[in-house]
N, C-alpha and C positions, 0 to 999 in steps of 0.2 A: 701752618700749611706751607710747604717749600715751593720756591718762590720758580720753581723749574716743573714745568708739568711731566706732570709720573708715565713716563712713554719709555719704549724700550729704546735704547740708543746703540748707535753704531762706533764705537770709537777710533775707526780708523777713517769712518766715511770718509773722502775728499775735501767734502763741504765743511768748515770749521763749527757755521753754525750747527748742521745736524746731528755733529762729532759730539758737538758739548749741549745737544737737548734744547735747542731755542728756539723758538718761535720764529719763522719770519717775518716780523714788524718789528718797531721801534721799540727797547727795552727799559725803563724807568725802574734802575732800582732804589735807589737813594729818594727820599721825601722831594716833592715837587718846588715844598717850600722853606731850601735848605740856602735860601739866600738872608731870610727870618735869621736862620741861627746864627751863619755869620757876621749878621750885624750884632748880636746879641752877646759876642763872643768878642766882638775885633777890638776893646778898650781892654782885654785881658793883659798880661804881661806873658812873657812864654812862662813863668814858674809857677803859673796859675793855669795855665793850660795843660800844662804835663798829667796833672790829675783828673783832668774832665777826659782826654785824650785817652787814659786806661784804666776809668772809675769805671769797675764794674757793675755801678747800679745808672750807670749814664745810659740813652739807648742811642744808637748804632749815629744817629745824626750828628749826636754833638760830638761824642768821640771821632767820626769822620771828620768834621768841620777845624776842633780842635788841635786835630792831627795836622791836617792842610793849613794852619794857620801857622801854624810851629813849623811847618818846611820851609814858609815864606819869612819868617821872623828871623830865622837862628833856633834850632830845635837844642835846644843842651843837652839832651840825653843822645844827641850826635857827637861821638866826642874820637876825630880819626887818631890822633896820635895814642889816647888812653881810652879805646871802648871801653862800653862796660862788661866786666864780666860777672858769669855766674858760679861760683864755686861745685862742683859736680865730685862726690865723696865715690870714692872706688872699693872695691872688693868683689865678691862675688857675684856675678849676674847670671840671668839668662836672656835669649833673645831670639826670636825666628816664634813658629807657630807651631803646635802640634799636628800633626799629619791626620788624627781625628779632626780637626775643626778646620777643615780647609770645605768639604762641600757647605757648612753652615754659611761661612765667607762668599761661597760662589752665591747660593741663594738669597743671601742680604741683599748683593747689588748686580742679582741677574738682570734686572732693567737697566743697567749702568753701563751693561754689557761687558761685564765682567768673566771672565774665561778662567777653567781650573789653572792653568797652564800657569798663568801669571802665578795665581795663591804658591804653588807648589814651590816656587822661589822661596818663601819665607819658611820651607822647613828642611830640617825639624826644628822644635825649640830645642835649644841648649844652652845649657852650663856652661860659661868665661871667664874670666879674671880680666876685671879693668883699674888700671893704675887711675888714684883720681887726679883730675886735671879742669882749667877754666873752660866754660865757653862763653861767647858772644850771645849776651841777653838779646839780641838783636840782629837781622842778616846785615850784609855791609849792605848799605845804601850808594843811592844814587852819588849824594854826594861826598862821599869817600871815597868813592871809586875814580869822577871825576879830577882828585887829588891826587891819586896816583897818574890816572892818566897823564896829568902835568907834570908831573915830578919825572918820569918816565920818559914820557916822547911815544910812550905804548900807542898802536893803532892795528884793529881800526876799534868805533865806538860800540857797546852793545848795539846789537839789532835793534832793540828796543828802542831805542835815539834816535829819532825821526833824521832820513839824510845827516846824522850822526850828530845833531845839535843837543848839547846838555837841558835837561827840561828841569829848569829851575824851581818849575811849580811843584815836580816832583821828587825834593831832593832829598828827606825823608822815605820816600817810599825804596822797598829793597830793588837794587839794581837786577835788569835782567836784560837780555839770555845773552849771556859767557861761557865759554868754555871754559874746560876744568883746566886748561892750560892758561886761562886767564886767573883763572883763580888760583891756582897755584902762583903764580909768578907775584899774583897781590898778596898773598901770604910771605912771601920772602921778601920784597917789599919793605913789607909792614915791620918785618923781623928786623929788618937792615936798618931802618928809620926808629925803631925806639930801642933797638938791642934786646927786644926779648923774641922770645919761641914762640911763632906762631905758623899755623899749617890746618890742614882741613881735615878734621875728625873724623876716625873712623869708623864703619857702619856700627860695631860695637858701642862707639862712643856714642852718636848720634842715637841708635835706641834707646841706648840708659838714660843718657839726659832727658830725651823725651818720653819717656815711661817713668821717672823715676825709679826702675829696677823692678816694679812691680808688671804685670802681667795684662793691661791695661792695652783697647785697641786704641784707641787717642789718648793725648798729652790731658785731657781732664776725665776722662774715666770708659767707658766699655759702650756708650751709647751716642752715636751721632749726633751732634747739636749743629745745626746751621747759627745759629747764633756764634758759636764759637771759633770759627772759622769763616777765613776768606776764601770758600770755594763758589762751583756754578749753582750749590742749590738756592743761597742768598744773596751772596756777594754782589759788589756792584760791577763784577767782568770787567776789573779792570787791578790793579798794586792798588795797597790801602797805604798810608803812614806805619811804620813799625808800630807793634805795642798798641793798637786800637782794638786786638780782639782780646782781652784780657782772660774773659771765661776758658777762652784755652789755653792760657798760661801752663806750662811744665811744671812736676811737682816740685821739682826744681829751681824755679822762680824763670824760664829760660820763654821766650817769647815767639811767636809766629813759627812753630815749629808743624803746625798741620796750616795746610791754607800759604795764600798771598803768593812766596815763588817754592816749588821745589830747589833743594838744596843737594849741591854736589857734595860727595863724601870722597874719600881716599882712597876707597878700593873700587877696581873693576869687578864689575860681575862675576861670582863664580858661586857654585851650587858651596850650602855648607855642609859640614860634615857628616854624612853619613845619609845628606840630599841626593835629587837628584837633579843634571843639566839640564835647562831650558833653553830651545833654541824658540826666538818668538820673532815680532818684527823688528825688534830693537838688536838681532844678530845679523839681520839682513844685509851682506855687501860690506860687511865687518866682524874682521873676528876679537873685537873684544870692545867694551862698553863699558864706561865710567855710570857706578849705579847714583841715581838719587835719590832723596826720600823728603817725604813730607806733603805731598800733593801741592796745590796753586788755585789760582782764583780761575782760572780757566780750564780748570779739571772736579771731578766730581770728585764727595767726599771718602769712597773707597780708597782713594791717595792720598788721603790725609792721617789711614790710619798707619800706628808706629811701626809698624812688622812691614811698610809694603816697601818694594824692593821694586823703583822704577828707572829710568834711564831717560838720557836727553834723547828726542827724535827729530830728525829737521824737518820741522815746522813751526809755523810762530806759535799757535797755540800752547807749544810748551814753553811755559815759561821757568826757566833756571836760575838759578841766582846762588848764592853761599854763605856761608856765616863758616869763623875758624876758632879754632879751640888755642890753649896754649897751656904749652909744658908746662909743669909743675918742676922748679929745684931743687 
């Protein structure tokens, strides 16, 4: 049973809380007695953690705890000079949604408060050609990001960084909300500092990776799983550790691709071919809009699935963040 009670919600309301369906009282999502697990876990090494961290037959506690223990440690699947990447094979795709299945989409997540408007961005589907290319098993983190920022002299800190302090506790979990001007600059960056090709993947790229080419509304198959993802219907409303939700792994091996932070891509909004323009709130007092996709821990799981076509909004609620791909030579 979802851990969000099934009310119809407003997603622009004012109020953050009624935006994302919550109660007003205190919210307990994580076990009460998950100080049990950290001690049960804290004689680990991190190479013994790495696996309880994305074993998907572990439940959500240890993998949490696991995670959080590994940011504190030295996580080794943090690795800023050589991420890791995922091999993503190219040739013919398709991607966007049939213009048939768009009122079934509004009806899935009328309670979500889910509006045709939005759907109609994602079509039609169609036929691509994608060169194949790596991507980032993983969104850049907290602390990767902070290594640019020193290497840099860059300012100011994500939002997310309380009065702009690096939150050590969370240095595994993916960095948020940047702009795409931030992220772009930590893509050339990154490129300068190891001498290879690295930049932020385009909507094309970012569908296939997270669909593996197949036709699929989430990165593990056609049916919402709150388990599988760090959104509002389970999640603990707050960044997890990378790689703690496994069940949603890419067919791809490609991680946190629905849930935890949406992800900036390369292109600005624009209808695809043979769609039509959506002007919505995200055109409001701007003519043009860098899209994101994948949903967040503070959004419902209609944004998590692979077809949706979102955008940053100034508010904290939306949480942004990145992961980059790189050229293939």
């Amino acid at each position: 049973m979802s851990a969000v009670e099934e009310v119809t919600v407003e997603p622009h309301d004012p109020d953050d809380r009624v935006a994302m369906g919550l109660p007003h009282q205190v919210i307990t999502r994580l076990p009460a007695d998950l100080a049990e697990v950290y001690r049960s876990l804290a004689s680990r090494a991190p190479e013994e953690l790495v696996p309880i961290a994305e074993g998907v037959a572990e439940p959500l506690a240890r993998r949490y705890a696991a995670g959080t223990l590994l940011g504190l440690l030295g996580d080794p699947r943090i690795r800023p000079d050589d991420p890791v990447m995922v091999e993503v094979p190219g040739g013919s795709t398709t991607i966007g949604l049939p213009v048939s299945s768009v009122d079934a989409v509004v009806r899935a997540w009328a309670r979500r408060g889910v509006r045709r408007d939005w759907i109609l961005k994602e079509c039609p589907r169609h036929a691509v050609d994608v060169r194949p290319f790596r991507m980032m098993r993983y969104p850049v983190t907290n602390y990767e990001y902070l290594l640019f920022l020193r290497d840099t002299g860059r300012w100011p800190a994500p939002t997310s960084w309380s009065f702009g302090a690096y939150p050590q506790e969370r240095a595994n979990h993916p960095v948020w909300t940047v702009t795409e001007r931030d992220a772009e600059q930590y893509a050339g960056w990154l490129s300068r500092r190891t001498t290879r090709s690295f930049r932020l993947p385009t909507e094309v790229e970012w569908e296939h990776a997270a669909t593996g080419g197949d036709p699929r509304e989430f990165p593990w198959g056609d049916a919402f799983d709150e388990d599988a993802a760090n959104t509002v219907e389970a999640g603990p409303l707050a960044t997890t550790p990378v790689g703690v939700y496994p069940r949603g792994r890419s067919p791809f091996g490609v991680d946190d691709m629905a849930g935890n932070v949406e992800e900036f891509v390369a292109d600005d909004y624009a209808r695809y071919p043979g769609g039509t323009t959506v002007d919505d709130d995200l055109t409001t007092g701007r003519s043009r809009y860098r899209v994101t996709r994948g949903g967040s821990f503070s959004r419902f799981g209609d944004l998590a699935r692979c077809r949706r076509r979102h955008g940053q909004y100034q508010r904290f609620m939306y949480a942004v963040g990145f992961r980059l791909v790189e050229e293939l030579r």
